[in-house]
HTML snippet that shows the backbone in 3Dmol.js (N, CA, C, O; Angstrom):
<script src="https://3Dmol.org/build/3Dmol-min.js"></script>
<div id="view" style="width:600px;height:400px;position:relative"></div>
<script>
const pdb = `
ATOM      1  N   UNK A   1       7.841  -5.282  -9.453  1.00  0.00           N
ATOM      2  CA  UNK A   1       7.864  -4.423  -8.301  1.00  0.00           C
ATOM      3  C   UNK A   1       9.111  -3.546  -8.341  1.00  0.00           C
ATOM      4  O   UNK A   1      10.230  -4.009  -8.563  1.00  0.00           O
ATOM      5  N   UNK A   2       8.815  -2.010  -8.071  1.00  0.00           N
ATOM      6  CA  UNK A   2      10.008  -1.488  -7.979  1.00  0.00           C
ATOM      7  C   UNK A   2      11.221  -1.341  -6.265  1.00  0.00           C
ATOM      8  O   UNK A   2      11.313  -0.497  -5.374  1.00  0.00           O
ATOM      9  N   UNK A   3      11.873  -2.575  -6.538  1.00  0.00           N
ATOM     10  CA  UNK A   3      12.187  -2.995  -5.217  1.00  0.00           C
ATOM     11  C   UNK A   3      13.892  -3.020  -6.024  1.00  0.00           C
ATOM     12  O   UNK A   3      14.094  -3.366  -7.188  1.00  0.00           O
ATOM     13  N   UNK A   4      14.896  -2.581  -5.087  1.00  0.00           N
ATOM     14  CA  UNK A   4      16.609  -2.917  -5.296  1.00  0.00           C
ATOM     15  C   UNK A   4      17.281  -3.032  -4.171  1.00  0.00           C
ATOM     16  O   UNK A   4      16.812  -2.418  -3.213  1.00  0.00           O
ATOM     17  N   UNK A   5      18.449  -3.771  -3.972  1.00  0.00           N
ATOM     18  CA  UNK A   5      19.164  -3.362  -3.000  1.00  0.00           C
ATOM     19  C   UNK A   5      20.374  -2.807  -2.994  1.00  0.00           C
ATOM     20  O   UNK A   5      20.779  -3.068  -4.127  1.00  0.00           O
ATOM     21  N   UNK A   6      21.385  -2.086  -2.341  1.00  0.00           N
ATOM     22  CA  UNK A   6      22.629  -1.853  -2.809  1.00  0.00           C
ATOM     23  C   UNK A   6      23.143  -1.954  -1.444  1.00  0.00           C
ATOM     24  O   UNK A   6      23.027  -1.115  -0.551  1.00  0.00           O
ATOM     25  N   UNK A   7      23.820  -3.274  -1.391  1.00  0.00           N
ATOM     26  CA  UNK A   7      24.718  -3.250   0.158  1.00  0.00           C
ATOM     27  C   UNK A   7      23.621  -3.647   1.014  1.00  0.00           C
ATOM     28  O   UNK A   7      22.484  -3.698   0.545  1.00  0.00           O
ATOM     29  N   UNK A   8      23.820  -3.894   2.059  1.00  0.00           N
ATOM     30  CA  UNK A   8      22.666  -4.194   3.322  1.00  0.00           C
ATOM     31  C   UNK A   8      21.353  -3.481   3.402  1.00  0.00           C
ATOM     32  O   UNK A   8      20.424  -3.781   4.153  1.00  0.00           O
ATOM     33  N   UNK A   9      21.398  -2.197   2.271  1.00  0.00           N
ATOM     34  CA  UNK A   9      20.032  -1.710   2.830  1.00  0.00           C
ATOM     35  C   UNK A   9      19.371  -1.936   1.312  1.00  0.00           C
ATOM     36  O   UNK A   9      20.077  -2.167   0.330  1.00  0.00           O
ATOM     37  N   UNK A  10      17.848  -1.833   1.256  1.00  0.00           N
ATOM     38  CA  UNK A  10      16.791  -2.132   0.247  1.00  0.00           C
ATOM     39  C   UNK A  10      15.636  -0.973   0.404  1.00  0.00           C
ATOM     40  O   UNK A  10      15.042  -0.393   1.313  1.00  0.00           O
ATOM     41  N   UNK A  11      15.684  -0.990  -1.271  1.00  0.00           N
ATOM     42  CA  UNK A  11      14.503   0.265  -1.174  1.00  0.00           C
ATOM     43  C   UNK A  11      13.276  -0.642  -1.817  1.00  0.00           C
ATOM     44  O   UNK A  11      13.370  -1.432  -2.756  1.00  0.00           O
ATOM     45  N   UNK A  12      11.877  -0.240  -0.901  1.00  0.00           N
ATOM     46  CA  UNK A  12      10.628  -0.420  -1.683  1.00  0.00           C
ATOM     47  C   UNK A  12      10.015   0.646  -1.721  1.00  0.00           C
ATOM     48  O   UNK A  12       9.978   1.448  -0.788  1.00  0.00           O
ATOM     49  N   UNK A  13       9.292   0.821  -3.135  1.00  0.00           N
ATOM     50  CA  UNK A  13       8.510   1.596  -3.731  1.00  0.00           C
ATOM     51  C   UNK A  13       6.921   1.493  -3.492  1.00  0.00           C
ATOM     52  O   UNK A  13       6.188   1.457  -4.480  1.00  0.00           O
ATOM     53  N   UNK A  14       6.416   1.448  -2.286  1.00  0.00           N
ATOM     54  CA  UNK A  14       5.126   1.452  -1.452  1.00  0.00           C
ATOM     55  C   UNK A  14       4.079   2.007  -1.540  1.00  0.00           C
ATOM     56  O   UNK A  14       4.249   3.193  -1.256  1.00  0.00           O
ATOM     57  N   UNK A  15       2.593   1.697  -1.897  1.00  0.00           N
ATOM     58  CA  UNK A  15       1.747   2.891  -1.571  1.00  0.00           C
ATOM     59  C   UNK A  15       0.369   2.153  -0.926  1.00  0.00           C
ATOM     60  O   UNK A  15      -0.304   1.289  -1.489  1.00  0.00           O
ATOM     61  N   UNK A  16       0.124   2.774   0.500  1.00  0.00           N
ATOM     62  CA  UNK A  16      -1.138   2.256   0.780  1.00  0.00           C
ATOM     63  C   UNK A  16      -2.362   3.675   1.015  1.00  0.00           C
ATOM     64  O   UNK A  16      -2.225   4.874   0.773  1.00  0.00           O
ATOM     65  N   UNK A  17      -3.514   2.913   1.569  1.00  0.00           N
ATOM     66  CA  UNK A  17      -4.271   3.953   1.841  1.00  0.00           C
ATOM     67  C   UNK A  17      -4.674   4.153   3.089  1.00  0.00           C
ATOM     68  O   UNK A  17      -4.320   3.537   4.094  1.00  0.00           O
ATOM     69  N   UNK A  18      -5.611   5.252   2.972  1.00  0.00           N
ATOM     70  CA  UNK A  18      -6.127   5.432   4.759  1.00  0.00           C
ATOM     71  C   UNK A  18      -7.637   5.586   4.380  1.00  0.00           C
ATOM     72  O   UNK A  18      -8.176   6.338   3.567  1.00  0.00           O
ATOM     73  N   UNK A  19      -8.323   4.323   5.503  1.00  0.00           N
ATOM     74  CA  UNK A  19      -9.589   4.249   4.500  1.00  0.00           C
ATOM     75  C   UNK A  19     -10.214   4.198   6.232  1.00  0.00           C
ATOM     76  O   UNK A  19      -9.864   3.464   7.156  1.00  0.00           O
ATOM     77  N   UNK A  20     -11.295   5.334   6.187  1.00  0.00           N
ATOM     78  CA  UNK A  20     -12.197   5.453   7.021  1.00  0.00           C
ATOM     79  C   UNK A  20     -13.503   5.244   7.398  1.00  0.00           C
ATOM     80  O   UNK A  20     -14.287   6.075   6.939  1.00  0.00           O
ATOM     81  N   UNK A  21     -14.096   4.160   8.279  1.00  0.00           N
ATOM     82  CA  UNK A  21     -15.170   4.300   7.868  1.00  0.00           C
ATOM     83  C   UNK A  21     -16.119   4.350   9.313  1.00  0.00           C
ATOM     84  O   UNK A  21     -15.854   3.425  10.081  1.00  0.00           O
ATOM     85  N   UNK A  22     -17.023   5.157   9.710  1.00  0.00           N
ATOM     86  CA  UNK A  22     -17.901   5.189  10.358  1.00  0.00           C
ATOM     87  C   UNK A  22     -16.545   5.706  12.224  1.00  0.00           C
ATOM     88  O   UNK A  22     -16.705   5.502  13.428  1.00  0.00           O
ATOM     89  N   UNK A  23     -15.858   6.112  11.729  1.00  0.00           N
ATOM     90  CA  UNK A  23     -14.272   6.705  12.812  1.00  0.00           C
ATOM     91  C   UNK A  23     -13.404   5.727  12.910  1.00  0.00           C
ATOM     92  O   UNK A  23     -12.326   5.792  13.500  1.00  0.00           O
ATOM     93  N   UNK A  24     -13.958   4.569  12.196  1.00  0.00           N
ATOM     94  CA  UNK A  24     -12.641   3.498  12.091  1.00  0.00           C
ATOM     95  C   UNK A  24     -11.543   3.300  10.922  1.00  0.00           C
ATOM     96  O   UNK A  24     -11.683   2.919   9.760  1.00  0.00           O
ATOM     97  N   UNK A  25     -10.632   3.615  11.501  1.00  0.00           N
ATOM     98  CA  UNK A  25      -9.676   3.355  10.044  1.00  0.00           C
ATOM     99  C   UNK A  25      -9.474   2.023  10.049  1.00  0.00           C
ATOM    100  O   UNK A  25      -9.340   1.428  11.118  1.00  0.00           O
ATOM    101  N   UNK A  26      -9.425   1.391   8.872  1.00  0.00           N
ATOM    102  CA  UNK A  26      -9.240   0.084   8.114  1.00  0.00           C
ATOM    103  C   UNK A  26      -7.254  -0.536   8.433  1.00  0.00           C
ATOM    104  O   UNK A  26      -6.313  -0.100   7.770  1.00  0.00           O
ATOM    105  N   UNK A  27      -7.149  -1.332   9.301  1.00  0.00           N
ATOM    106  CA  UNK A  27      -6.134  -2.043   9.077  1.00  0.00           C
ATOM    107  C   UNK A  27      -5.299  -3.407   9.175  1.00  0.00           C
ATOM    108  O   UNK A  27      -5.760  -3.872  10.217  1.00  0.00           O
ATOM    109  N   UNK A  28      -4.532  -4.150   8.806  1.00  0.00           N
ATOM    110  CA  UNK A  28      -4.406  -5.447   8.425  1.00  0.00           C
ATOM    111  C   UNK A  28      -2.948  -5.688   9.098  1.00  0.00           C
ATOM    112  O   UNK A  28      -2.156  -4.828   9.484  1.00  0.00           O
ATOM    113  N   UNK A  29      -2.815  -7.140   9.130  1.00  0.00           N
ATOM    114  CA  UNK A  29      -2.093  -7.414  10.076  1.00  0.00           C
ATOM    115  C   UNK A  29      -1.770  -9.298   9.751  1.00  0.00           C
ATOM    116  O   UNK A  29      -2.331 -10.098  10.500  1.00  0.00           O
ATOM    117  N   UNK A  30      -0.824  -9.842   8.572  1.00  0.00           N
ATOM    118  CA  UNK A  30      -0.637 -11.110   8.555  1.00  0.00           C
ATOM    119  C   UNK A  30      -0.679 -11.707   9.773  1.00  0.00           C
ATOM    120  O   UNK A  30      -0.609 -10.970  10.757  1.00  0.00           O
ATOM    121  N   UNK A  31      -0.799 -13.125   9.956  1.00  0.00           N
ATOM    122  CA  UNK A  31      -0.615 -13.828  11.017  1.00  0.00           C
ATOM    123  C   UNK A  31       0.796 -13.932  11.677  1.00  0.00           C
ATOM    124  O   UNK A  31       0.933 -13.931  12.900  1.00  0.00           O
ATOM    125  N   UNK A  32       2.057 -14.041  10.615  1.00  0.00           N
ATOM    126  CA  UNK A  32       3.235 -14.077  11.292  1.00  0.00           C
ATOM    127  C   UNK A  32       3.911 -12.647  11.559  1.00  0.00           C
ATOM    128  O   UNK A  32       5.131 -12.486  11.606  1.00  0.00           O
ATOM    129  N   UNK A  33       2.857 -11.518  11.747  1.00  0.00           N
ATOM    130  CA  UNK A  33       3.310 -10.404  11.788  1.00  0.00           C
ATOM    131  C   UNK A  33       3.262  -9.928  12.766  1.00  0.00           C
ATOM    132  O   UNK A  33       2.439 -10.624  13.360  1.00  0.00           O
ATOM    133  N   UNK A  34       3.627  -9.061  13.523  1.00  0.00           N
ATOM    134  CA  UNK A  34       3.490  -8.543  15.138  1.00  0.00           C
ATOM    135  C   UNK A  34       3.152  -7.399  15.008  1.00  0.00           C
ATOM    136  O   UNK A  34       2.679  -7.042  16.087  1.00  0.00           O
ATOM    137  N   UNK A  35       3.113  -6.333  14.048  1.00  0.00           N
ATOM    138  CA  UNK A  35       2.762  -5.600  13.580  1.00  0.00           C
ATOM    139  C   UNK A  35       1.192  -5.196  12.609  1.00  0.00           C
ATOM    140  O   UNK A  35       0.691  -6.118  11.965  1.00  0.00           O
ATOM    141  N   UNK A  36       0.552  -3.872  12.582  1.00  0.00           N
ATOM    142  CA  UNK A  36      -0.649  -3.802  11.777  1.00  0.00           C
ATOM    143  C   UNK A  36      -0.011  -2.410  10.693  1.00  0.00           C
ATOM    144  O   UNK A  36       0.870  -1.641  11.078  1.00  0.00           O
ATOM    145  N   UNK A  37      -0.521  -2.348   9.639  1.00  0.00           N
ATOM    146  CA  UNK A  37      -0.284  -1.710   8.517  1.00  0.00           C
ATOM    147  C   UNK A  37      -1.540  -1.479   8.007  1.00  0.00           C
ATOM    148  O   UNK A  37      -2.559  -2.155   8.147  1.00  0.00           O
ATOM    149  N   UNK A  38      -1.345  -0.331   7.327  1.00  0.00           N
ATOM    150  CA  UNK A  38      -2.428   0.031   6.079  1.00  0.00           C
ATOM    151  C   UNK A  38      -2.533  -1.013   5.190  1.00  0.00           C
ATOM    152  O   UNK A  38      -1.754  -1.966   5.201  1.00  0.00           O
ATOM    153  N   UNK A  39      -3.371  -0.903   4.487  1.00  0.00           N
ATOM    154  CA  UNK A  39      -3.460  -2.064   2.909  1.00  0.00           C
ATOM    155  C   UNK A  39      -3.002  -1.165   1.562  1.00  0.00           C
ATOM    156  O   UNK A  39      -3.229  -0.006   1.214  1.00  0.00           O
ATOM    157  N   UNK A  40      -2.417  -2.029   1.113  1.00  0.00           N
ATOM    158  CA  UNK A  40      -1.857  -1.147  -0.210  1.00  0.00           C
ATOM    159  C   UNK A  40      -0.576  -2.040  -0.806  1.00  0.00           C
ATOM    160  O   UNK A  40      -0.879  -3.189  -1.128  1.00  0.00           O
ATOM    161  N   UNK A  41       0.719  -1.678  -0.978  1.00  0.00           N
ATOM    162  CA  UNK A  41       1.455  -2.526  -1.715  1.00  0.00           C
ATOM    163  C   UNK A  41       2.559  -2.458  -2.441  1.00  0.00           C
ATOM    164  O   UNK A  41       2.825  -1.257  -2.414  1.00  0.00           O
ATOM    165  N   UNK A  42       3.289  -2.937  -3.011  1.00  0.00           N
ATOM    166  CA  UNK A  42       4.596  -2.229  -3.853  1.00  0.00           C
ATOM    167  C   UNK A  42       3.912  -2.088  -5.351  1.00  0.00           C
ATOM    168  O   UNK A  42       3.261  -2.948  -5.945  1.00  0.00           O
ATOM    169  N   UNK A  43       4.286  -0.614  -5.834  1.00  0.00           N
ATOM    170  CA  UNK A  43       4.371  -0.387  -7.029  1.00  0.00           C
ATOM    171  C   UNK A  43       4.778  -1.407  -8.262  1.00  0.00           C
ATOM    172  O   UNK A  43       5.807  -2.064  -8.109  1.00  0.00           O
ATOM    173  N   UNK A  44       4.180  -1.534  -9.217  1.00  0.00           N
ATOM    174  CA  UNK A  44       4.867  -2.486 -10.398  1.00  0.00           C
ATOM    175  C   UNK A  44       5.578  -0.742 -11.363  1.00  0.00           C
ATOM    176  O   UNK A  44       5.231   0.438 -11.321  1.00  0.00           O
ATOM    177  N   UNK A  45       6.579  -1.448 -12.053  1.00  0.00           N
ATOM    178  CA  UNK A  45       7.750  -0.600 -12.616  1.00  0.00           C
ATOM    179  C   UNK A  45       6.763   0.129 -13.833  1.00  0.00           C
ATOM    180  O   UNK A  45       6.072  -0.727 -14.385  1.00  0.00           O
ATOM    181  N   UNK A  46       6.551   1.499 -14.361  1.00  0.00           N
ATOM    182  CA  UNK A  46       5.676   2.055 -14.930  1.00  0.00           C
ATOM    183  C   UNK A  46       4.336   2.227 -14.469  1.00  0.00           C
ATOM    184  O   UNK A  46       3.506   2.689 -15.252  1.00  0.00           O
ATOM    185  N   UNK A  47       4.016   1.923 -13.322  1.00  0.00           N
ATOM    186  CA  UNK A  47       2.725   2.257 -12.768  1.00  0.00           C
ATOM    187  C   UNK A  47       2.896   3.470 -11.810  1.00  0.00           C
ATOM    188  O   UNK A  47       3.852   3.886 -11.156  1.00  0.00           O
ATOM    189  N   UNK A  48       1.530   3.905 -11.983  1.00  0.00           N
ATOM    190  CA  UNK A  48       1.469   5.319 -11.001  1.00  0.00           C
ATOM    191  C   UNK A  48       1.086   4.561  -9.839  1.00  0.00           C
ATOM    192  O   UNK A  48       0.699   3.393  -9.809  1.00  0.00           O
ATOM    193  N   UNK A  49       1.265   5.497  -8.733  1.00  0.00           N
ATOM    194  CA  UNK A  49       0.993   5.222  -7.446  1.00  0.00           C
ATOM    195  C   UNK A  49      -0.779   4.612  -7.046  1.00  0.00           C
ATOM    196  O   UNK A  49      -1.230   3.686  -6.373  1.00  0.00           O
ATOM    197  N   UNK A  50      -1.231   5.453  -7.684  1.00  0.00           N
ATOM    198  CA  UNK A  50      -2.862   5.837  -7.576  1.00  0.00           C
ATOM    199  C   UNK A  50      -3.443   4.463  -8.252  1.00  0.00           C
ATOM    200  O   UNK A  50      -4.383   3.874  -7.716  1.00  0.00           O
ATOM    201  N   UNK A  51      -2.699   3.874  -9.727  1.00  0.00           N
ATOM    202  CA  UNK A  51      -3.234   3.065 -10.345  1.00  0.00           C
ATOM    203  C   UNK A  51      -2.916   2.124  -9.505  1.00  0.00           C
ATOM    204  O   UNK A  51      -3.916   1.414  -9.397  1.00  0.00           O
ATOM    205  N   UNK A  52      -1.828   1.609  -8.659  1.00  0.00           N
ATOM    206  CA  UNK A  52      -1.250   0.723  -8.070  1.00  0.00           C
ATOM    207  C   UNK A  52      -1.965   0.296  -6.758  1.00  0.00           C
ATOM    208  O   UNK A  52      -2.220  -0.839  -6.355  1.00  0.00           O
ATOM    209  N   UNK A  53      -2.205   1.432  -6.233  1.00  0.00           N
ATOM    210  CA  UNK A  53      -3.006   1.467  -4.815  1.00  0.00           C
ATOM    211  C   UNK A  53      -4.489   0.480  -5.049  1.00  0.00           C
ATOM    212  O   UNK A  53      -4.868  -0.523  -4.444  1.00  0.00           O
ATOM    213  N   UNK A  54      -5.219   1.386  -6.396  1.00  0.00           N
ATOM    214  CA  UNK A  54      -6.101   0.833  -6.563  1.00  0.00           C
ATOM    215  C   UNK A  54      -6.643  -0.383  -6.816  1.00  0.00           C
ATOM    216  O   UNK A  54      -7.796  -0.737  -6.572  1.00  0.00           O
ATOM    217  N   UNK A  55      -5.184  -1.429  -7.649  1.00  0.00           N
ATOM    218  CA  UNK A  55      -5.147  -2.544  -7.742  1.00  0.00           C
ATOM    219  C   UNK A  55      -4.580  -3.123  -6.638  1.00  0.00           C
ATOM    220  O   UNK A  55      -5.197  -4.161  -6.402  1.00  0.00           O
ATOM    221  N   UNK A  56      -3.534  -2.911  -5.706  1.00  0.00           N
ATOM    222  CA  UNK A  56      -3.658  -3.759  -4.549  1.00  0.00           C
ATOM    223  C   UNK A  56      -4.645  -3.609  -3.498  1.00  0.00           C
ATOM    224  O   UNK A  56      -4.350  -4.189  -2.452  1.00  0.00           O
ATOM    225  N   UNK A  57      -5.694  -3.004  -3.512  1.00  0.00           N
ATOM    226  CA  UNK A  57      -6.623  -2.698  -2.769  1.00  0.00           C
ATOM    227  C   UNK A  57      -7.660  -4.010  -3.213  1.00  0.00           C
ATOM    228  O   UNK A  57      -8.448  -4.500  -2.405  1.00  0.00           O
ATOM    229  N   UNK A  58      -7.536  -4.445  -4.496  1.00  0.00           N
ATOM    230  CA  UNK A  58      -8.796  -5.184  -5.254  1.00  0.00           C
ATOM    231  C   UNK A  58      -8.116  -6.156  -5.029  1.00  0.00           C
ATOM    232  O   UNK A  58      -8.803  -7.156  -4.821  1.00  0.00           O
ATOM    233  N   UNK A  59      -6.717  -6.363  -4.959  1.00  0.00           N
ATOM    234  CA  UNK A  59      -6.329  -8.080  -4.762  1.00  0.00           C
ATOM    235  C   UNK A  59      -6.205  -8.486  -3.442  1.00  0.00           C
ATOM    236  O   UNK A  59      -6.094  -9.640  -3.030  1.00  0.00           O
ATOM    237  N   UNK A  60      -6.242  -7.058  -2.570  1.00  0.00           N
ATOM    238  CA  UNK A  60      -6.447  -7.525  -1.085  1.00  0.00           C
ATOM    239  C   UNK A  60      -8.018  -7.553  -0.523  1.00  0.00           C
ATOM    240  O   UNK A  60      -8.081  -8.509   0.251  1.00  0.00           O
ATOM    241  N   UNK A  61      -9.092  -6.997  -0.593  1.00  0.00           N
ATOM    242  CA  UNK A  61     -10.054  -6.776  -0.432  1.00  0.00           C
ATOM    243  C   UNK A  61     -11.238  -7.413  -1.330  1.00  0.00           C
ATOM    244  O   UNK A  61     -12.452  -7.225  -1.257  1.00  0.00           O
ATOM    245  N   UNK A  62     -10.636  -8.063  -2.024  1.00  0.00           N
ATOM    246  CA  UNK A  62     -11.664  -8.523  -3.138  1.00  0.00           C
ATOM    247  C   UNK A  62     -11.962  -7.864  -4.875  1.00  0.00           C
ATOM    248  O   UNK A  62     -11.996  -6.713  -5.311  1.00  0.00           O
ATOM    249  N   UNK A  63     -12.082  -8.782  -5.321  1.00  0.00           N
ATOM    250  CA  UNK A  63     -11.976  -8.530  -6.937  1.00  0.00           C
ATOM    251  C   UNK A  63     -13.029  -7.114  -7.260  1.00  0.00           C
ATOM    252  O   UNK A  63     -12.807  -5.993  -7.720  1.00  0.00           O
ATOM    253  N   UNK A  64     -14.125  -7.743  -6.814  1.00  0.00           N
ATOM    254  CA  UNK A  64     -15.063  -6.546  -6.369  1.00  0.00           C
ATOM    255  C   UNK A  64     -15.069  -5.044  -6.072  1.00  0.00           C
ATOM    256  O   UNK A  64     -15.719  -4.106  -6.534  1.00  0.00           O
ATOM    257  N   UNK A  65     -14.323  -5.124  -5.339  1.00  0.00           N
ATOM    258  CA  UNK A  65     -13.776  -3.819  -5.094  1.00  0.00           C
ATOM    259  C   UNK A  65     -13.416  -2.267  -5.902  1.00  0.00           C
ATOM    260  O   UNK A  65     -12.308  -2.352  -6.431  1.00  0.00           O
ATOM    261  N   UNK A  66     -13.823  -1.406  -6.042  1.00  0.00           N
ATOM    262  CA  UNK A  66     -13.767  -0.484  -7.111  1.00  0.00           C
ATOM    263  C   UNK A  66     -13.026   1.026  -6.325  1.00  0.00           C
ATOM    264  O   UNK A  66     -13.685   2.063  -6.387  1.00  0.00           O
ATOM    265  N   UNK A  67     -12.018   1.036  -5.803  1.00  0.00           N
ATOM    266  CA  UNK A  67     -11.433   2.097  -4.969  1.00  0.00           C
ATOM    267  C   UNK A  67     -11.590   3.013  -5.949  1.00  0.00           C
ATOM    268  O   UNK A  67     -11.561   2.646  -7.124  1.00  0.00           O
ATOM    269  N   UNK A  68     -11.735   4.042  -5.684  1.00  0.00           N
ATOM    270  CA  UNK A  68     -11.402   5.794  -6.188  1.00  0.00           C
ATOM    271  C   UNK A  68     -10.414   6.327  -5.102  1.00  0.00           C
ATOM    272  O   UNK A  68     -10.574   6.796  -3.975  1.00  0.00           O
ATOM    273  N   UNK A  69      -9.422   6.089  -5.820  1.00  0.00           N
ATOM    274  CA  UNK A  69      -7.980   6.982  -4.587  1.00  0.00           C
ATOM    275  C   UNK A  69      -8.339   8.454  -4.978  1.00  0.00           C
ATOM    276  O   UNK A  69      -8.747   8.839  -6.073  1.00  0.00           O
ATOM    277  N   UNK A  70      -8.092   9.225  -3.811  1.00  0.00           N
ATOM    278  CA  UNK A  70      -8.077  10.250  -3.410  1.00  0.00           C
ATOM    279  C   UNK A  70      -6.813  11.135  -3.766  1.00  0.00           C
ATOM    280  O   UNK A  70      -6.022  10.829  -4.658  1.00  0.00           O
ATOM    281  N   UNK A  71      -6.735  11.975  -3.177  1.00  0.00           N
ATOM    282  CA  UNK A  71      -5.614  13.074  -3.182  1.00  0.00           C
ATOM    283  C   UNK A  71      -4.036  12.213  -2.631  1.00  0.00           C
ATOM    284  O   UNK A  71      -4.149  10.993  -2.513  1.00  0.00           O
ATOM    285  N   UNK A  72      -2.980  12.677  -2.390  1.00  0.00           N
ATOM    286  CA  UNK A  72      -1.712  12.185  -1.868  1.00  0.00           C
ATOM    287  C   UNK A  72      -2.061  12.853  -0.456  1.00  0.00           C
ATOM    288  O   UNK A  72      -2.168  14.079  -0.443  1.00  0.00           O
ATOM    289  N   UNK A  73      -2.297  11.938   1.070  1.00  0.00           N
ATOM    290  CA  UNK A  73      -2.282  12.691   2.135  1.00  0.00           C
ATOM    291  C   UNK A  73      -0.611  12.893   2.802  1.00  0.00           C
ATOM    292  O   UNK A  73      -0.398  13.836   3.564  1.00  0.00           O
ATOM    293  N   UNK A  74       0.444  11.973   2.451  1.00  0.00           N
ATOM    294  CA  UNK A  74       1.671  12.253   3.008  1.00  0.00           C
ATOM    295  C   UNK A  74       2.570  11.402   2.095  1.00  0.00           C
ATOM    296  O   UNK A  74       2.118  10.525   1.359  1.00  0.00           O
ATOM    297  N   UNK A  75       3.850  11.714   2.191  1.00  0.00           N
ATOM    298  CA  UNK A  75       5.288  10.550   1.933  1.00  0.00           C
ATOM    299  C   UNK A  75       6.137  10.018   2.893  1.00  0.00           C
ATOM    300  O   UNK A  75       6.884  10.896   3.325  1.00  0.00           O
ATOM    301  N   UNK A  76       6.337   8.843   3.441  1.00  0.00           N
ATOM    302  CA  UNK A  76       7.260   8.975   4.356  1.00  0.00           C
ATOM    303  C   UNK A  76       8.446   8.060   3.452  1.00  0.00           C
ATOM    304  O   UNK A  76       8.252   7.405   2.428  1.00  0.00           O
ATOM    305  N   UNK A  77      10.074   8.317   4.421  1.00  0.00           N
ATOM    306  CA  UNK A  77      10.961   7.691   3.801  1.00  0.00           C
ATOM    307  C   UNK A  77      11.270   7.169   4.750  1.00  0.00           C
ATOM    308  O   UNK A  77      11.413   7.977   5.668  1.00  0.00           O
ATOM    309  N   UNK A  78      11.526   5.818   5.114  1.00  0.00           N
ATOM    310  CA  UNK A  78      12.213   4.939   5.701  1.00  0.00           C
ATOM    311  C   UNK A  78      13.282   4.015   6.102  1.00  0.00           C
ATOM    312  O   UNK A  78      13.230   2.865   6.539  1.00  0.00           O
ATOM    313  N   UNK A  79      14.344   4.862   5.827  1.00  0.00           N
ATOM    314  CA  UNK A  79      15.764   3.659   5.083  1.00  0.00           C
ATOM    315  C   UNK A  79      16.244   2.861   6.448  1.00  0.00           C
ATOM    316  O   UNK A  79      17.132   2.011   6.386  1.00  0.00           O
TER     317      UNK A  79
END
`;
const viewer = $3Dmol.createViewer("view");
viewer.addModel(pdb, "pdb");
viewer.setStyle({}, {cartoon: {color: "spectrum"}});
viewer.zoomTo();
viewer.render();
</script>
């Protein structure tokens, strides 16, 4: 994963999707979480975003799963 820290703050290298279906967008939410998020995941080091998305999409959603990522709709930075 491309994840570091330097000093108190930490960068992750993130990519999820926005998956729509029938006006519902798709989103997830662990049990010890208080929060809901997209599905998607940290980058592994030499992977593209797109390839990455697509595989945490299949290890969250099922092996099954055959995503075709789309275009880039935004970036956000979060420090």
């Amino acid at each position: 994963m491309i994840s570091f820290s330097i000093g108190e703050a930490r960068f992750n290298y993130r990519t999820v999707a926005v998956i729509i279906h029938d006006g519902y967008v798709l989103l997830h939410r662990a049990d010890y979480e208080n929060f809901w998020g997209l599905p998607g995941g940290r980058v592994e080091i030499l992977e593209s975003s797109d390839v990455a998305l697509a595989r945490e999409l299949r290890e969250e959603l099922g092996q099954n799963v055959d995503a075709q990522v789309g275009r880039l709709l935004w970036m956000a930075e979060n420090f």
